[in-house]
C-alpha positions in Angstrom: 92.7 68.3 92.7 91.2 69.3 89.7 93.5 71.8 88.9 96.0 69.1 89.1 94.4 66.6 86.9 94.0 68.9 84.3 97.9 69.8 84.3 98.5 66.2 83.8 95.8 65.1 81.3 95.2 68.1 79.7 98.9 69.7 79.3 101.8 67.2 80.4 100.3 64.8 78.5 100.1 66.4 75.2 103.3 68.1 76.3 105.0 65.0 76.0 103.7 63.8 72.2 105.0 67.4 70.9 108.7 67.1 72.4 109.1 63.4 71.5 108.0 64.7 67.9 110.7 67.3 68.0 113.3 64.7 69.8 113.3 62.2 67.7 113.4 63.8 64.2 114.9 62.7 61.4 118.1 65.0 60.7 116.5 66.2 56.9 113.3 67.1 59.1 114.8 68.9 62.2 114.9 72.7 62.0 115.5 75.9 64.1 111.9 75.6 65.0 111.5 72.2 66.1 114.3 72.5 68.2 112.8 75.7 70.0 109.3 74.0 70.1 111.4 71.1 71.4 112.5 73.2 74.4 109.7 74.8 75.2 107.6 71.8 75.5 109.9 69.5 77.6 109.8 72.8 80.1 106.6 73.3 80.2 106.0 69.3 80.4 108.7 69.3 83.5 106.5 72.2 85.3 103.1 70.3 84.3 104.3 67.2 85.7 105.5 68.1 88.7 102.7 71.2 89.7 99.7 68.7 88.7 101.5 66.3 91.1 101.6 68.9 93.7 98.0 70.4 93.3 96.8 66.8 93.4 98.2 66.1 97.3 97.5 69.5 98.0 93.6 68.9 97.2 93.9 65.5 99.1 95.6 67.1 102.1 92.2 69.3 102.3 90.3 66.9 101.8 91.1 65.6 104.3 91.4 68.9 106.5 95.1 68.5 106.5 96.7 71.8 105.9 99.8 71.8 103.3 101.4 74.8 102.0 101.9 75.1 98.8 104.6 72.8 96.4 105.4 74.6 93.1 105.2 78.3 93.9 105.6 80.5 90.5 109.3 79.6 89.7 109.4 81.2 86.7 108.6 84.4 88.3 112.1 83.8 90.2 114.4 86.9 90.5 117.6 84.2 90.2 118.6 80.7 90.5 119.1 80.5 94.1 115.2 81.8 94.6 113.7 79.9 91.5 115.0 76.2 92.9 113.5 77.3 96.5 110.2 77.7 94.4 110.0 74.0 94.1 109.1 72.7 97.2 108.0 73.4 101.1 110.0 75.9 102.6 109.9 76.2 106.7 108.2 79.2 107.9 110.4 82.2 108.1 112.9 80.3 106.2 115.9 82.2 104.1 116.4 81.0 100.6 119.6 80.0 100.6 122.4 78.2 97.8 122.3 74.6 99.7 118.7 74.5 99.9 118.2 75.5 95.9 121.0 72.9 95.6 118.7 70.2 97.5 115.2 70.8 95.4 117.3 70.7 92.1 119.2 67.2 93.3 115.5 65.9 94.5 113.8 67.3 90.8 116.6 65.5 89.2 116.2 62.4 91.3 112.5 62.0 90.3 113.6 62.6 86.7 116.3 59.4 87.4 113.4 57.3 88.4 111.2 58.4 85.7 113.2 58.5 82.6 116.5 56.1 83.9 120.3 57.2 84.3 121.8 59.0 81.8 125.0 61.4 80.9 123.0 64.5 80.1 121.4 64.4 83.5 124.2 64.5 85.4 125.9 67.5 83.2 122.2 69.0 83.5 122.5 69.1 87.2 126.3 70.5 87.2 124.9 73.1 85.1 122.0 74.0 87.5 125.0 73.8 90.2 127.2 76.0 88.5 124.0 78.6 87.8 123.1 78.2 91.5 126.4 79.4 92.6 126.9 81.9 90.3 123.4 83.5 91.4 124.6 83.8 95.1 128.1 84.7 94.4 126.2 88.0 92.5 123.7 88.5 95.2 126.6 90.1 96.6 127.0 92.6 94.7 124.6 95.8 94.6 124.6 95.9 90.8 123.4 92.6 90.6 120.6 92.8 93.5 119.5 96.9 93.4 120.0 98.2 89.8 119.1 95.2 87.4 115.5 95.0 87.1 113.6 92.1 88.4 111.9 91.9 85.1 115.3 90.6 83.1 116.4 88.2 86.2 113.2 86.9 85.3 113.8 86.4 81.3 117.7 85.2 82.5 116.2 82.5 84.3 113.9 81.1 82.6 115.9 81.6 79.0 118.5 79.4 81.0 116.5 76.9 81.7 114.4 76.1 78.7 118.4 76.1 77.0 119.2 73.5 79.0 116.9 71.2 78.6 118.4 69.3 75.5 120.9 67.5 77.9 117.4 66.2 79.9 115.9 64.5 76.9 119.2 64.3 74.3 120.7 61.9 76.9 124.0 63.3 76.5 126.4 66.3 75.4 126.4 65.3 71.8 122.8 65.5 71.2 122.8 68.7 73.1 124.7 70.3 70.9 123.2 69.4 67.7 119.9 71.2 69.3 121.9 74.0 70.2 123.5 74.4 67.2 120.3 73.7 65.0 118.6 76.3 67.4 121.0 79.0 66.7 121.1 78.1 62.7 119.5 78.3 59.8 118.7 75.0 58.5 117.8 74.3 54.7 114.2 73.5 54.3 113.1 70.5 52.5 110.0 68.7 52.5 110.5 66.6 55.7 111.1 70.1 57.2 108.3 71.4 56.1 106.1 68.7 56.9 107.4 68.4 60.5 106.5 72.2 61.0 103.1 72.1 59.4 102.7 69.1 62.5 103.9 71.9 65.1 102.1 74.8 64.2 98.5 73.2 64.2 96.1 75.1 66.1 96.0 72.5 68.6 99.6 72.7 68.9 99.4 76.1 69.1 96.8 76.5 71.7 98.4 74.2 73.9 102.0 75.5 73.9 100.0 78.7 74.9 98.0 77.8 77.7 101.0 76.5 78.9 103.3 79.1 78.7 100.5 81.3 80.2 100.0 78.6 83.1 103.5 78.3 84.1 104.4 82.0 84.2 101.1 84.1 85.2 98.9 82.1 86.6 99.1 82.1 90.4 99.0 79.2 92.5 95.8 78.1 94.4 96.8 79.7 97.6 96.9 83.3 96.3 93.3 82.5 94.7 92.1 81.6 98.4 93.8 84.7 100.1 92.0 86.9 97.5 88.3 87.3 99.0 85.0 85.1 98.7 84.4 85.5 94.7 87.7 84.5 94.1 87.7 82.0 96.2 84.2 80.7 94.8 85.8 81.1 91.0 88.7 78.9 92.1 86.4 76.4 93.6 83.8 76.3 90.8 86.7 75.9 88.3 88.8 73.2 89.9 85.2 70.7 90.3 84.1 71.8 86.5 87.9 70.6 85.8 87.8 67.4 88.2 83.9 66.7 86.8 85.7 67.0 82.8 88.2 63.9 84.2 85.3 62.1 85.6 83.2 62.4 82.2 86.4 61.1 80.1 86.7 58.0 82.4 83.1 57.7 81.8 83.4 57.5 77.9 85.4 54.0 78.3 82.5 52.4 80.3 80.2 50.8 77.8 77.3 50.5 79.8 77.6 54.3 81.0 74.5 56.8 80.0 75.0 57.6 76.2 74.7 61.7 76.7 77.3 61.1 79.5 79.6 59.2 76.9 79.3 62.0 74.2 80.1 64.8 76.6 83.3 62.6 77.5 84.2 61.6 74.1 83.8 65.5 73.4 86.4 66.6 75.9 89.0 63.7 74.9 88.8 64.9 71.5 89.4 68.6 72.5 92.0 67.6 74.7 94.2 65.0 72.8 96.5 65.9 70.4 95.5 65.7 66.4 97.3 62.4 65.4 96.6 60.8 68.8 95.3 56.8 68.7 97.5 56.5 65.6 95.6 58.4 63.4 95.7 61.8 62.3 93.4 64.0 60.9 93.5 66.1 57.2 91.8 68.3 55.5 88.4 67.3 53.7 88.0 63.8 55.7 91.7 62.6 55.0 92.8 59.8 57.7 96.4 59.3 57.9 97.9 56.5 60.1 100.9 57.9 62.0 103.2 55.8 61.1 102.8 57.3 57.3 103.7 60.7 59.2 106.4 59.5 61.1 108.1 57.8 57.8 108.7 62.0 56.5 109.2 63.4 59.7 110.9 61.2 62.4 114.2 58.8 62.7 113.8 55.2 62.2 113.9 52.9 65.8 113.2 49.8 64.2 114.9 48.4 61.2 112.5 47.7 57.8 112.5 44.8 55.2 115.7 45.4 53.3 117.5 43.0 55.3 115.1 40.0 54.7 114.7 40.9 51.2 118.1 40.4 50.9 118.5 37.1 52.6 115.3 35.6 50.6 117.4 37.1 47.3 120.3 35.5 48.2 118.4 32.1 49.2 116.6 32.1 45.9 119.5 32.7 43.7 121.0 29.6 44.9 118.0 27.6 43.4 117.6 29.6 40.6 114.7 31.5 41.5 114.0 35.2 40.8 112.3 37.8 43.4 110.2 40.6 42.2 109.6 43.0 44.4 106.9 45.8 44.7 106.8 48.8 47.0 103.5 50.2 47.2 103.7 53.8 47.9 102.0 54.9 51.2 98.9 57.1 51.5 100.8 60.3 52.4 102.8 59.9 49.5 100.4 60.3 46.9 98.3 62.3 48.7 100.2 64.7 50.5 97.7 67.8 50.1 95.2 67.3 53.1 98.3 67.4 55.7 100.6 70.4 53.8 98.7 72.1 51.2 101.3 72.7 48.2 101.5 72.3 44.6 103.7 69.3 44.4 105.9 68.2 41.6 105.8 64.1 42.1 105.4 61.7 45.3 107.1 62.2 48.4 108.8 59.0 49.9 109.7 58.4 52.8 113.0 59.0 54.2 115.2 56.7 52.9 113.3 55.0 50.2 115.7 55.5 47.7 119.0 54.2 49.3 116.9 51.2 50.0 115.6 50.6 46.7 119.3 51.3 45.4 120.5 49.0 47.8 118.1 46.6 46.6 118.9 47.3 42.9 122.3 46.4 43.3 122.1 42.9 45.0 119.9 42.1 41.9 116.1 42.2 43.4 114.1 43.4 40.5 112.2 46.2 41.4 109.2 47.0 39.8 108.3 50.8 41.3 105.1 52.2 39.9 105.2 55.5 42.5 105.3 57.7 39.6 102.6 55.8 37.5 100.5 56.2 40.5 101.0 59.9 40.9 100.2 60.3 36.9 96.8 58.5 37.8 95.9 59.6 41.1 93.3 62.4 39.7 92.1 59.6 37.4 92.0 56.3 40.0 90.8 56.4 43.4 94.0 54.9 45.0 93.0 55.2 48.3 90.2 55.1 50.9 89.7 58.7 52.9 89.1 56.4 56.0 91.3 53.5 55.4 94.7 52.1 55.2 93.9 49.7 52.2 94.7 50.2 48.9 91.2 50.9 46.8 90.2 47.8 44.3 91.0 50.4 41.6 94.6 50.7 43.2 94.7 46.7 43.3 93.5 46.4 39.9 96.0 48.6 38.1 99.2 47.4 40.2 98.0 44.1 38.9 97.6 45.0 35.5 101.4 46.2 35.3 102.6 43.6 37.3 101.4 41.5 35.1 102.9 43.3 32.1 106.2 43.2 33.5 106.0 39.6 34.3 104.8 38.5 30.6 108.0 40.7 29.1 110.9 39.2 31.9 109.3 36.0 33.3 107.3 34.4 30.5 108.4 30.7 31.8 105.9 31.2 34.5 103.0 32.5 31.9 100.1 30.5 30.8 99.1 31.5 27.4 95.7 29.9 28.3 92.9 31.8 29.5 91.6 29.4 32.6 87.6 29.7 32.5 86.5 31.9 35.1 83.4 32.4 37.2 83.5 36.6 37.3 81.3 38.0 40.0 80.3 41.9 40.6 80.9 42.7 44.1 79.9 46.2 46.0 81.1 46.5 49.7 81.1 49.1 52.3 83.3 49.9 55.4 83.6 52.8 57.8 87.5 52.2 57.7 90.1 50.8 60.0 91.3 54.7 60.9 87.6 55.9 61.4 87.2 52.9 63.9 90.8 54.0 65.7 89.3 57.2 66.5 86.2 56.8 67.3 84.3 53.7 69.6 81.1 54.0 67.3 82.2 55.7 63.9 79.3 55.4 62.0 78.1 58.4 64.1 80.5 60.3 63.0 82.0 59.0 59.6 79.8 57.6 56.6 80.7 54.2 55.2 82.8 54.5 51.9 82.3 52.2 48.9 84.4 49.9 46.5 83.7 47.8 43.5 85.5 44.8 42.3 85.3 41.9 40.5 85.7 38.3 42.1 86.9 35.2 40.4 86.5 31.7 40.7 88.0 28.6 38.7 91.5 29.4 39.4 93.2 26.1 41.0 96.3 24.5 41.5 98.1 27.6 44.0 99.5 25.1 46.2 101.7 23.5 43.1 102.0 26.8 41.7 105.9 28.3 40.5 105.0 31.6 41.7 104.4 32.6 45.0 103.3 35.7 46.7 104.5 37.1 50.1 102.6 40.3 51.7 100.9 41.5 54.4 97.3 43.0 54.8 97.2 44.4 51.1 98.0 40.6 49.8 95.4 39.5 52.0 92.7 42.8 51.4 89.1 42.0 50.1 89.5 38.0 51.3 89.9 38.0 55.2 87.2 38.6 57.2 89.5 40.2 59.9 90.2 43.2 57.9 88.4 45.6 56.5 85.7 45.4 53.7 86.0 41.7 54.4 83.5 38.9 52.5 79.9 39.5 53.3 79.9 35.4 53.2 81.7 32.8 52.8 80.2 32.2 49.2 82.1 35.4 47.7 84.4 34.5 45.2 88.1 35.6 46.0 89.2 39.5 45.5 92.2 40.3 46.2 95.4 41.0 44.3 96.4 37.2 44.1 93.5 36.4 42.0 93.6 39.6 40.4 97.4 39.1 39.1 96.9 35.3 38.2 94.1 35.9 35.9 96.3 38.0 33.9 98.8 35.3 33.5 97.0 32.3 33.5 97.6 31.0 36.9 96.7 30.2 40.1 99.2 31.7 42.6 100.7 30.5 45.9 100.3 33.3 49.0 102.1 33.2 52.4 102.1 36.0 54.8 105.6 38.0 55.1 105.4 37.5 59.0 106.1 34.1 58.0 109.8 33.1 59.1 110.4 30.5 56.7 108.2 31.4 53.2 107.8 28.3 51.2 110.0 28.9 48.1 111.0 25.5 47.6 110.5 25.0 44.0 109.4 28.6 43.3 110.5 30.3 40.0 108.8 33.8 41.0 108.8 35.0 44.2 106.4 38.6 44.2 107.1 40.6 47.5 104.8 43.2 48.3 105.7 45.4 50.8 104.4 49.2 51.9 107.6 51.4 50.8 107.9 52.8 54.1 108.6 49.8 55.8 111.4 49.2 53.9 
């Protein structure tokens, strides 16, 4: 049993994140080697799957002094087709391998990959294929050539070369997709920085480890039965190493109970770290104590399943127009984007969007949003500013501050019917705040043990009023709402701290107090608005 666990936890699991990353790339970020590490992983996720599966009744069966022989038995040691589908599954004793039999354990592997993953083209040309490879492999056997003189050693390499190949019609879904793997497999792509970005996420050591051990596991190592038949030491090893592996499982189910033993809950949080896959709970880990959200990794490296803001930008455009209004919007460049370095060490010569930023931006330019995109400024300033938090998805105060400062620019020189020349008397307050970080808390249950709080300065006003009559009104999400709700991080040590965040920031530079509604909202309260200021993260759009 707990050689079947570990299969499933330890390998089909992490299998599965490192072939969905190579399925679902972005077309500028697919290349010859995502495509093979594509292959390789969905193969060796199929033969995890289905041998932890196997070793898991096989350990109840003894358990309960049943006697089973064994399921998965070394296909990819097969000398052909015919005998590498009669490797996957109980055979009777004495029984021949034969063409309709290999034809039965294929249709019965492709029926449990039916129920798992649904119905789908590619899975019926899969299985033709394996059909037509099945009857090819018997119509050979009869042939001496084919059975005497070619070594075992190359039927070997034939089979499993075949079957890895055909594996893009499993997880492409169809013959289309297939053959864009095929072809990107068998080409030489021109690299670019998605591409190079998506590589640097499959050649990890992590990555690397694990597409090992698998490959090892699925072609050398021997099933339990041949460790049993082998004499008492082996037979102790294989013991002694299937309880360390079941007591591993036991110890990671352990670190979710909060009232479990705390040495018991570090040993458990130990292993889930060595097994999961860098980038696993949403968060993956850089160089010198750099958090990255996934989704700032995906934006470079993977295709787009859910549509972004253009479209509602638009429609509030077009509603303001007809009442005269204007809508300025600001894309806030992610973390990865100004800081690419701790993920793919280079000398870069500017930011790096995300795909698609700048059709969307031109597409935004065109139906007349003003755009106000200060990527570049940012990059000039990035040695200079903190614009980031290490552990954090927030924008630093220093990042807030100097948004707001040309923001506010660029307001006084195109919307100066919405500027106060008066300066409003404000109450300033010095604030100091520390957090640990929304990505530190993602990985970790208690993160102070393992991360140190960061710090951030800023300045809190008081004495603006009037936001709710105001002409100008802001729509955002968490970095509108950053330093003033108590949900997110570095919130308000109390509910006497004067207001932080970017809406007071922005009105004190033009005079006013400013209206704020959250971009979830499905109706934003423009009624009346002259300015309508749209922050938005530039990969979500």
């Amino acid at each position: 049993m707990g050689y079947g666990y570990a299969k499933l936890l330890y390998l089909a699991l992490n299998l599965e994140s490192i072939y969905t990353l190579c399925v679902n790339a972005a077309p500028e970020a697919a290349t010859s080697w995502s495509a093979f590490i594509g292959m390789v992983a969905f193969t060796g996720w199929i033969y995890m799957m289905f041998s932890g599966t196997a070793d898991i009744w096989l350990g109840l069966m003894r358990l309960l002094r049943g006697e089973l022989p064994e399921v998965i038995r070394h296909p990819f040691g097969a000398r052909g087709f015919v005998d590498f589908w009669n490797r996957w599954g109980v055979l009777p004793v004495n029984h021949v391998p034969t063409a309709s039999s290999a034809l039965l354990r294929c249709g019965l592997l492709a029926l449990s990959l039916l129920i798992a993953q649904g119905f789908s083209y590619g899975l019926l040309l899969w299985l033709l294929l394996q059909a037509c490879l099945i009857g090819l492999d018997s119509w050979l056997g009869r042939f001496q050539v084919w059975t005497v003189k070619i070594p075992r050693w190359i039927k070997n390499i034939l089979v499993i070369v075949a079957f890895t190949l055909s594996t893009p019609l499993l997880y492409g879904g169809g013959w289309d997709l297939a053959l864009q793997e095929w072809g990107r497999l068998f080409s030489a792509s021109p690299a670019t920085v998605y591409s190079v970005f998506l590589d640097a996420r499959l050649t990890t050591p992590h990555v690397c480890w694990l597409l090992w051990i698998s490959v090892l596991t699925a072609l050398v190592l021997p099933g339990f039965s041949w460790w049993m038949a082998r004499g008492p030491r082996l037979r102790l090893l294989a013991r002694s190493t299937g309880i360390l592996l079941l007591g591993s499982m036991v110890l990671i189910s352990i670190s979710h109970t909060e009232s479990a033993s705390p040495p018991l809950v570090r040993a458990g949080k130990w292993l889930r770290n060595l097994s999961s896959q860098a980038g696993s709970r949403g968060v993956h880990q850089g160089a010198d104590g750099w958090l990255y959200p996934d989704s700032d990794l995906h934006r470079l490296t993977q295709k787009r399943h859910t549509p972004g803001q253009v479209e509602s930008i638009l429609s509030l455009q077009k509603e303001l127009q007809s009442q005269g209004g204007h809508l300025l919007l600001l894309p806030i460049p992610d973390k990865i984007s100004l800081r690419p370095e701790p993920i793919l060490p280079a000398r870069y010569k500017g930011a790096v969007h995300p795909l698609g930023y700048h059709a969307s931006i031109q597409r935004l330019k065109t139906a007349g949003v003003d755009v106000l995109d200060m990527t570049e400024k940012l990059w000039d300033q990035r040695n200079r500013l903190p614009l980031h938090f290490h552990q954090d998805t927030l924008w630093t105060a220093e990042a807030m501050k100097e948004i707001a400062v040309h923001t506010s620019r660029h307001i006084r020189k195109t919307y100066p019917q919405v500027v106060m020349d008066e300066t409003p008397l404000v109450d300033a307050q010095f604030i100091e705040r520390q957090d640990l970080g929304n990505l530190a808390r993602f990985l970790h249950r208690h993160p102070e043990h393992t991360w140190s709080a960061e710090t951030t300065q800023m300045v809190g006003l008081r004495g603006l009023t009037g936001a709710e009559t105001s002409p100008v009104l802001i729509i955002g999400g968490d970095l509108v709402r950053a330093y003033d709700d108590p949900t997110l991080s570095f919130p308000p040590a109390s509910v006497t701290d004067a207001p932080a965040g970017f809406p007071t920031q922005l009105g004190a530079l033009i005079g006013r107090a400013l209206a704020v509604t959250d971009e979830a909202s499905p109706t934003p309260p423009i009624s009346g608005k002259k300015l309508v200021i749209w922050i938005v993260r530039a990969g979500e759009l």
